[in-house]
C-alpha positions as CSV (number, residue, x, y, z in Angstrom):
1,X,-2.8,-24.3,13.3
2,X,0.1,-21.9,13.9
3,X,0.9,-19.1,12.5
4,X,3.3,-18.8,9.5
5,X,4.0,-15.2,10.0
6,X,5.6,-15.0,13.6
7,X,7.0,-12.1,15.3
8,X,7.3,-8.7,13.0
9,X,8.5,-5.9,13.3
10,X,6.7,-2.1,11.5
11,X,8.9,0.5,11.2
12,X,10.0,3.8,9.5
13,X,11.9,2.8,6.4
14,X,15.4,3.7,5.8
15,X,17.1,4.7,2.5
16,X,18.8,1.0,2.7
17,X,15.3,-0.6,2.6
18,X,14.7,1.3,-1.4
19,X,15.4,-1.8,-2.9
20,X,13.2,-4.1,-1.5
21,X,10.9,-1.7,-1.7
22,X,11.0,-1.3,-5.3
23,X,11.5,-5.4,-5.3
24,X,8.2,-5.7,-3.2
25,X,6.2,-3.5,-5.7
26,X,7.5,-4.8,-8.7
27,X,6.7,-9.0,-7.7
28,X,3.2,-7.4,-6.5
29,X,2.4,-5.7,-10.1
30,X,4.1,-8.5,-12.1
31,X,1.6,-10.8,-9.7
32,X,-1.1,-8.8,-10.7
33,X,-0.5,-8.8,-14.3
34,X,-1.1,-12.1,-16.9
35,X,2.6,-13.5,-18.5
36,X,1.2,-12.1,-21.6
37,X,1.3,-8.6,-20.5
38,X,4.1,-8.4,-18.1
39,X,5.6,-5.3,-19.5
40,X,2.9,-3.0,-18.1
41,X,3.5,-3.8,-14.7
42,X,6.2,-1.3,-13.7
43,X,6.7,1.2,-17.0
44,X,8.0,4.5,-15.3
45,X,8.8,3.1,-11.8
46,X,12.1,2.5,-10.9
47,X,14.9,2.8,-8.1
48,X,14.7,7.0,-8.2
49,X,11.3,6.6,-8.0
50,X,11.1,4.9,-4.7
51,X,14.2,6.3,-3.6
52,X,12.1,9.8,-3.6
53,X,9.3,8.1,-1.9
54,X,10.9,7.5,1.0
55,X,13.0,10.9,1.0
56,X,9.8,12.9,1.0
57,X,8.4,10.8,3.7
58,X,7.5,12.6,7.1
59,X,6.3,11.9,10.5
60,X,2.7,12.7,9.2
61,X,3.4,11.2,5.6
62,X,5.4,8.1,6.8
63,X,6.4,5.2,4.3
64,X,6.7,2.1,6.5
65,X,8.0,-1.3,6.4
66,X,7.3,-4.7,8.2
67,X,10.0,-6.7,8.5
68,X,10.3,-10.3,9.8
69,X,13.6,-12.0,10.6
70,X,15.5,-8.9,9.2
71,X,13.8,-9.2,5.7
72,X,11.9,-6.5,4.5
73,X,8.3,-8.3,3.4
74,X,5.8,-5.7,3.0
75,X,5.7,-1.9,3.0
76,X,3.1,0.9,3.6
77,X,2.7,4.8,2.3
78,X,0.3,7.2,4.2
79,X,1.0,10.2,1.6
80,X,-1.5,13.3,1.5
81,X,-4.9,12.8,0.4
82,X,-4.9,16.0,-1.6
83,X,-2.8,18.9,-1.7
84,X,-5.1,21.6,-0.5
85,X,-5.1,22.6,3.3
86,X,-9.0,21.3,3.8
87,X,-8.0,17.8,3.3
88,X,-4.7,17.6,5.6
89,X,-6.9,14.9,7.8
90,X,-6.9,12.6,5.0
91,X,-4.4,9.9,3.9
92,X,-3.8,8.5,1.2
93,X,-3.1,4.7,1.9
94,X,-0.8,2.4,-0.6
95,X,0.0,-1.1,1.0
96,X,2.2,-3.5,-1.0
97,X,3.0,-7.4,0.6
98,X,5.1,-9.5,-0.9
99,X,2.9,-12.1,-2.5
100,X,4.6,-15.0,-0.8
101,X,3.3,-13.4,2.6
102,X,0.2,-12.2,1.3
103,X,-3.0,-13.5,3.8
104,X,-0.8,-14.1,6.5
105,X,-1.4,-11.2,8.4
106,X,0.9,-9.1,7.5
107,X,-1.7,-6.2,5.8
108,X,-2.7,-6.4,9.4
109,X,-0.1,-5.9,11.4
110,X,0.7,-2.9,9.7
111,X,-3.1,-1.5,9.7
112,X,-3.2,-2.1,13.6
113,X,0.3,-0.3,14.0
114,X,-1.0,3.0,11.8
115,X,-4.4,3.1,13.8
116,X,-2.7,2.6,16.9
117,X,-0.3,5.7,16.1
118,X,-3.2,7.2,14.4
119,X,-2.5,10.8,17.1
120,X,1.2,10.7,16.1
121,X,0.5,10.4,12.4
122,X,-2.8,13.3,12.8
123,X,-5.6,11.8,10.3
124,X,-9.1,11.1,10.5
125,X,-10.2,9.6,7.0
126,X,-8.1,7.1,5.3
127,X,-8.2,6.6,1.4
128,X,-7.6,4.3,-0.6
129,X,-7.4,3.2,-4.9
130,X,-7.9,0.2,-5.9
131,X,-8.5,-1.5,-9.4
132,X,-11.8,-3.1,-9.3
133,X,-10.2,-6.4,-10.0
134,X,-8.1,-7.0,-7.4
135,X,-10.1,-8.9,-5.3
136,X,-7.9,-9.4,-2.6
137,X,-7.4,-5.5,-1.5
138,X,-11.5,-4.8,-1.9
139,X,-11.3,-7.8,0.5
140,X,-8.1,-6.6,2.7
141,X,-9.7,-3.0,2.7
142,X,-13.3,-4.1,3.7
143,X,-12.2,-6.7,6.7
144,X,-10.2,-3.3,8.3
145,X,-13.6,-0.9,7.9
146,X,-13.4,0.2,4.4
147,X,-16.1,1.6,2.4
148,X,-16.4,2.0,-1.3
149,X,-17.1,5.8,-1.3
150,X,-16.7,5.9,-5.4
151,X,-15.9,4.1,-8.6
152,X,-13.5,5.9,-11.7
153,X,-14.5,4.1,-14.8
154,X,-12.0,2.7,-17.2
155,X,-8.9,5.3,-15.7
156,X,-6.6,3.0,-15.5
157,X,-4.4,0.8,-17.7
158,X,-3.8,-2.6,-16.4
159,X,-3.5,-6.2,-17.9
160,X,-3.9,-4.2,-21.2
161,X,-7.4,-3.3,-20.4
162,X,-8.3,-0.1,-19.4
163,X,-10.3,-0.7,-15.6
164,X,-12.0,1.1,-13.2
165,X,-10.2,2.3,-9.8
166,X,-12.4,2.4,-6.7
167,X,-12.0,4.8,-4.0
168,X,-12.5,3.1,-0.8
169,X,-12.5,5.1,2.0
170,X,-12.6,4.5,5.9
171,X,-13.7,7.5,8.9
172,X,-12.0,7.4,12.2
């Protein structure tokens, strides 16, 4: 069996990729969320938003994207763990795929492109939320090495429900 995926490319963003950015997270949270409930999915996030994203991005904060045939299809934020000097070794990790390419590889691609840049970037732990139901990033998360280091009950809105966020955590 072949691979769907093919060749891809991971990259720095660029301000002209802030659209399908914001594209890419919106279809992943509406994907996420039941037909009933659709107007939780992106309350408060929109074009500014993302478009600050990837201004404050940095060499050791960097907002990527992987991009196959020229289209963006997934994108990746290491942002600061906490904002207290103790913790600069940590990173906070936020992966979004489109769901058409979800479990094609593509979460990987970009986890093997930030470990193997892991001295450019400078971390040592990687952190990461996710709601308790989303199955498919506990699984993601624990097939690269992820741990669940810690459970926040019911902090979260989501599908109308409040849920519990885990903290899943990986040491390098």
């Amino acid at each position: 069996m072949t691979n769907p995926l093919g060749p891809v490319v991971v990259r720095l963003s660029e301000i002209d990729d802030v659209p399908a950015l914001l594209d890419i997270f919106q279809q992943c949270e509406a994907e996420a969320a039941p037909a009933t409930n659709s107007a939780d999915h992106d309350k408060g996030i929109c074009l500014l938003d993302v478009l600050d994203w990837q201004e404050s991005s940095s060499a050791r904060h960097p907002l990527l994207v992987v991009e196959r045939q020229g289209e963006v299809i997934a994108w990746c934020a290491l942002e600061p763990f906490y904002g207290l000097p103790a913790f600069d070794l940590a990173l906070e990790i936020s992966l979004y795929v489109m769901p058409a390419w979800q479990g094609c590889g593509v979460g990987q691609a970009v986890f093997r492109y930030i470990v193997a840049h892991r001295d450019e970037i400078v971390f040592t732990h990687l952190v990461a939320y996710v709601y308790a139901s989303n199955v498919n990033s506990r699984t993601f998360f624990s097939r690269q090495g992820f741990e669940q280091w810690g459970r926040l009950p019911r902090i979260a809105r989501h599908q109308g429900v409040q849920e519990d966020v885990l903290l899943l955590g990986r040491i390098f």
